[in-house]
C-alpha positions, 0 to 999 in steps of 0.5 A: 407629723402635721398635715397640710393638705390643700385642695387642688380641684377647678373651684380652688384651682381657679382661686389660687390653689397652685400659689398657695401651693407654692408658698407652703413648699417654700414655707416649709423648706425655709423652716427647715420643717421638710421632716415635720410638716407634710403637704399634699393635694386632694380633690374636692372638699365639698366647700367650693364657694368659700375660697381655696380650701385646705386641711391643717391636720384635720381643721379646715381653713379657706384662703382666699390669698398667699397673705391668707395662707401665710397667717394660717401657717404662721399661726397653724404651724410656726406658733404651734411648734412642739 
């Protein structure tokens, strides 16, 4: 199973965690990838200043828009696919 796990403290929060959020279910529902790809929040990962900040299994990205978000599940997830 693949694991997005996004940021979800004050500093992400404030740079559109919660979009992105909700791009990512609405992503994973419309792929119908419900049992391959999970999506959970976590606190702080120490890279405040880089934008939103999320985990693709254990590769970290930082998005600084649901565009951003977007190509980073497109290429992570979609392309990647087994």
């Amino acid at each position: 199973m693949r694991v997005i796990t996004v940021c979800v403290g004050s500093a992400c929060h404030l740079k559109g965690s919660h979009d992105i959020i909700g791009y990512f279910k609405e992503a994973i529902q419309q792929a119908k990838l419900e049992n391959e790809v999970e999506l959970k929040g976590t606190f702080c990962m120490d890279q405040c200043t880089h934008g939103a900040n999320l985990l693709v299994d254990d590769q970290l990205f930082h998005a600084n828009s649901v565009d951003e978000a977007r190509e980073i599940f497109e290429r992570e997830i979609l392309q990647k696919r087994t």
